[in-house]
N, C-alpha and C positions, 0 to 999 in steps of 0.2 A: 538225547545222548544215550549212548550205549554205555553202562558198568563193566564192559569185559575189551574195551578199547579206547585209545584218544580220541578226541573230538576231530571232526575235521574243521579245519578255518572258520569258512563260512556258519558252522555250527558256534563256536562262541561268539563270532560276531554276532550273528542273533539273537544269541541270549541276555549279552551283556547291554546290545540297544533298543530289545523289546521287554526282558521281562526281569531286570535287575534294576531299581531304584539307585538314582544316581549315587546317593550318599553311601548306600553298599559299597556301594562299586568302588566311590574315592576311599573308603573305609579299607577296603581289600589291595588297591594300589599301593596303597601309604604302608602298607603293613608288608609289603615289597619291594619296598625300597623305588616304587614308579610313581612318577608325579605329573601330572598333565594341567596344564593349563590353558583356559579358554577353547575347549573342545567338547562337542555336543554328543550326544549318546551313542551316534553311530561312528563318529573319529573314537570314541572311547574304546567301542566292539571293535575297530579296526585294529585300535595299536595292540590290544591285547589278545586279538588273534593270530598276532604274527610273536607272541611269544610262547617261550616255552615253560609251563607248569608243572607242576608236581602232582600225584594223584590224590592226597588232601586236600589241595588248590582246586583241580578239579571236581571232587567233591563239595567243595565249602560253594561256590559256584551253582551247580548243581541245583543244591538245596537252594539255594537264594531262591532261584529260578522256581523250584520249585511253592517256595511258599508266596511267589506273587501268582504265579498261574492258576494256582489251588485254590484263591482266598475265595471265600463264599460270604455271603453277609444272611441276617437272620430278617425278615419282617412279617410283623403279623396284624391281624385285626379283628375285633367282637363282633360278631352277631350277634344279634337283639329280637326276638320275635313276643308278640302279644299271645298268641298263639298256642295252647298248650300242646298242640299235636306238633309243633316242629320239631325234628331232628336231623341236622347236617348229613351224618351219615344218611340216611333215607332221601334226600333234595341230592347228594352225590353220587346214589347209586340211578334215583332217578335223570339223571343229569349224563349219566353215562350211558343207557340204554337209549336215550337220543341222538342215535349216531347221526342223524339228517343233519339237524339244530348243529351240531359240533364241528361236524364237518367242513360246513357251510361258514364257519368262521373260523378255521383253523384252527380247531382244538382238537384232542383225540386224549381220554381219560385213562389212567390205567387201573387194574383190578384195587380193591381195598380190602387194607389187610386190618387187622385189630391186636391189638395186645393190653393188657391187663398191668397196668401201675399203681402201684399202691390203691385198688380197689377203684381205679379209675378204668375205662373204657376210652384204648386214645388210637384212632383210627389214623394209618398212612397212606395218604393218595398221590398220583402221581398224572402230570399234567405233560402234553407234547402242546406247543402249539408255534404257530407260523409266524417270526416276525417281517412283516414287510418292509422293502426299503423306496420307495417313491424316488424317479431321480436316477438312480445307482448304475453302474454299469448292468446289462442286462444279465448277464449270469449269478449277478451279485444280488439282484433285488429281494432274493428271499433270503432268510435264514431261519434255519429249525433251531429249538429252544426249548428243553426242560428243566423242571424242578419236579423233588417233593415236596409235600407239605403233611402236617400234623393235624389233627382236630380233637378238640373233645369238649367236653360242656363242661362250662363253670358253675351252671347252677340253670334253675328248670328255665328254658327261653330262654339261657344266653350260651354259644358257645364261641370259642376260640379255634382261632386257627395260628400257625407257627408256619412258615415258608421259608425255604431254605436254598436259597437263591446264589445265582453264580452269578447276576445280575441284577437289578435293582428293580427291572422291567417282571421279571419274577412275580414277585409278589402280587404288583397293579394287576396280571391277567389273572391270578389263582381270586382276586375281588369280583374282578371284571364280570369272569367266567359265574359265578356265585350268585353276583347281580343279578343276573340275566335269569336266575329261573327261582328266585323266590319273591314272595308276594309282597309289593314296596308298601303295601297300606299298611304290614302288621311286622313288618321288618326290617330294620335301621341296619348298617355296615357302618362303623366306626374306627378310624388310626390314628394315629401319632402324626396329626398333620404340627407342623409351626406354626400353623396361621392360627391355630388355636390360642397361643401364647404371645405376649405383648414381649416386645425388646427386651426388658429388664428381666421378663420372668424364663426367659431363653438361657440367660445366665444365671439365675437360680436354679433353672431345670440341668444343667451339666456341672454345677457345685454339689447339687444333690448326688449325683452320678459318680463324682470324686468319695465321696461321703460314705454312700451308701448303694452302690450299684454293685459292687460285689457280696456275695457270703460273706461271714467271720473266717473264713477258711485262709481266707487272702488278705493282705495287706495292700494299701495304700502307696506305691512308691510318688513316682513323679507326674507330670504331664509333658509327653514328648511334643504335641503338636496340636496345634490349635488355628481351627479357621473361625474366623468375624467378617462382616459383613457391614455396608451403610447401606440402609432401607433393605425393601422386598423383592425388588426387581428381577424376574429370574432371570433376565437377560445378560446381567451377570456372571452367571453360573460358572462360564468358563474361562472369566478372568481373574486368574488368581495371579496374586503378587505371594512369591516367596522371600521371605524375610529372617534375617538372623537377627538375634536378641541383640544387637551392637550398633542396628543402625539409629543414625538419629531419627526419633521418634518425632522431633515438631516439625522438621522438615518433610517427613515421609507419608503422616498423616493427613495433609491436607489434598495430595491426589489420588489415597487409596479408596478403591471401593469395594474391594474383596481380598483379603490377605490369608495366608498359609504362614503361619510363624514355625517352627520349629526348632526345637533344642531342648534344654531341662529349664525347671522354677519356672515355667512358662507363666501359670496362674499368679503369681505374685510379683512376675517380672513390671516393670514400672512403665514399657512399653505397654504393656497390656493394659495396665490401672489408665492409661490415660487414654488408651479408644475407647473405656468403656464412659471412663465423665464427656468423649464428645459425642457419645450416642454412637452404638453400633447393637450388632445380635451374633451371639454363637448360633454356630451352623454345626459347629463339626469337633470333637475333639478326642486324640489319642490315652490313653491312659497305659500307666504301667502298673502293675501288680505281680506281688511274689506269692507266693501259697506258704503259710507258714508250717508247715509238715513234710513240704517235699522240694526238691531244688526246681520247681516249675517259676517261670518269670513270661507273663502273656502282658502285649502291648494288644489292646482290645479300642476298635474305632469303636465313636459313639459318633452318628451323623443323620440329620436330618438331609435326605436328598430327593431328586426329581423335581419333576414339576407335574404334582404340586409336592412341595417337598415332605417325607414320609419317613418317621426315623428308622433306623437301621441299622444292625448291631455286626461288626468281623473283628475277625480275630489277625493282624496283619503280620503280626512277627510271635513267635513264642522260644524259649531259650532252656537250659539248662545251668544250672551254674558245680563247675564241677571243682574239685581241687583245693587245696588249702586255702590257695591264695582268691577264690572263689570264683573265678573266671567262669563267664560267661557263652556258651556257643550254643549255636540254632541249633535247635530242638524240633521235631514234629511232634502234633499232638494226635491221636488216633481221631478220624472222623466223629465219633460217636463221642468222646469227651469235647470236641472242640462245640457241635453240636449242642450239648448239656448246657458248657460255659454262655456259648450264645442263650439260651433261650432264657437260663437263670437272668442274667445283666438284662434280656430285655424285658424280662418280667417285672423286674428290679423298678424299671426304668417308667414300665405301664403306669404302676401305682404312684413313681414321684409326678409323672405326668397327673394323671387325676385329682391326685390332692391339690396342686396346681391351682390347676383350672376350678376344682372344687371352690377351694380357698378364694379364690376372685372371684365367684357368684357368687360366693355370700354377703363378701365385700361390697360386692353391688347392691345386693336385695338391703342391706341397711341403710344406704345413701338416701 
């Protein structure tokens, strides 16, 4: 959309059926006095491209659109060498002068930059690589795909990497890529798999995250959305039941296998208390938080995904609250703070992970 003209038609039809989350949408109807029932994302983008809007309307639109198209998630992972002589930067620069090796799998590096943090050395690199699609129509088979990512060492032999993904596929190739040119006898790559954690401690590990996954900066609001899960099975993945806090819970539970609940009180809703006594696992969960010094309010996913599943940290909505009456309206956050906020939460996140896991080897080693 153009800022200096109306939309044509077909232009909010698009937006409203590709890149506006339903409940927006019914959000932004309602508050227009339009109510639609039993109509799917593209009759939604139909009926509201044949009306007429306001340029705040248009705008409020806009930004929807825009903060689903924009969402980036964070994933990262340690490096581990025996090896006194290793250095990421030095495996990245040599890793880029093999243009043969890169080419040859569809990677192509870009230059590395460095900047100095708080007495830290934390290097930016930047990855192109080719995803393939087997199958697809044939002009569709390929697609190009970058990210950057962050590096720098946590201590002698171990460093870290931060990926800053528009996809989730991101991160897997900035490993992948990594793999492939350091020595596996004297070097481990380590992430935030779930399979590392047992059912129960899946829900420990996103209690922790309600707890303590932000700064003191931020406060604690609600839990807007929460997915569970019965068993491992990734075949699952893309059947999700969405679910309001009202339905009956004994009826509904015995055919679900993958659920999306959403609303507020989610964690202490009684629907929820009761898939976790018949055995299930968190996957996935939204979080609300306010900053308590500025009218900032970020709804921040926390989700374990792919296959194999791998956590990963976005930011999906973020607000303002303006006005006496404190009202609430979407807000952008600059690249570079959204950024921050990611990598702080998944930092956050690393260490409840580890104590975790810690905590159950020891458990072990005393049995």
């Amino acid at each position: 959309m153009n800022n200096s003209r109306y939309p044509e038609e077909y232009e909010i039809k698009e937006v409203c059926s590709n890149f506006i989350k339903r409940r927006v949408l019914n959000s932004f109807m309602q508050e227009r006095g339009i109510f639609v029932i039993n109509a799917n994302a593209e009759e939604v983008g139909d009926i509201l491209s044949h009306c007429i809007l306001d340029r705040l309307s248009i705008e409020e639109l806009r930004t929807n659109a825009y903060q689903l198209s924009a969402k980036t998630s964070l994933i990262g992972f340690i490096m581990c060498s025996s090896s006194h002589l290793f250095s990421l930067n030095e495996l990245y620069e040599k890793a880029k002068d093999n243009d043969r090796v890169l080419l040859s799998k569809g990677y192509k590096l870009g230059n590395l930059f460095v900047e100095d943090r708080n007495g830290i050395s934390v290097y930016k690199g930047k990855l192109d690589y080719v995803i393939r699609k087997p199958g697809r129509i044939q002009f569709m088979e390929t697609e190009e795909s970058h990210c950057e990512f962050l590096m720098f060492e946590n201590e002698k032999g171990e460093w870290q990497v931060e990926v800053d993904c528009s996809r989730s596929s991101d991160g897997k190739e900035v490993q992948k890529l990594f793999s492939q040119f350091v020595n596996k006898e004297t070097t481990t790559i380590s992430s935030m798999n779930i399979d590392n954690l047992t059912d129960k401690q899946t829900i420990e590990f996103f209690d922790a995250l309600i707890a303590h996954g932000m700064s003191n900066d931020w406060r604690f609001e609600d839990v807007k959305a929460l997915t569970f899960k019965r068993g491992r099975n990734n075949e699952d993945e893309n059947v999700d039941e969405y679910l309001d806090t009202e339905s009956n819970a004994t009826s509904v539970l015995s055919g679900i296998r993958q659920a999306v609940l959403e609303g507020g009180g989610l964690r202490e809703d009684t629907f929820v208390k009761q898939f976790e006594e018949n055995g299930c696992i968190f996957t996935a969960m939204t979080l609300e938080f306010s900053n308590i010094s500025t009218p900032e309010v970020i709804h921040i996913r926390a989700e374990f995904k792919g296959n194999p599943k791998v956590f990963e940290v976005s930011i999906v909505n973020s607000f303002e609250t303006r006005g006496t009456d404190a009202k609430r309206e979407l807000a952008s956050l600059s690249s570079r703070r959204n950024l921050n906020i990611r990598s702080s939460f998944w930092n956050k996140a690393r260490e409840i992970y580890a104590e975790i896991v810690s905590n159950a080897s020891k458990m072990k080693g005393k049995k």
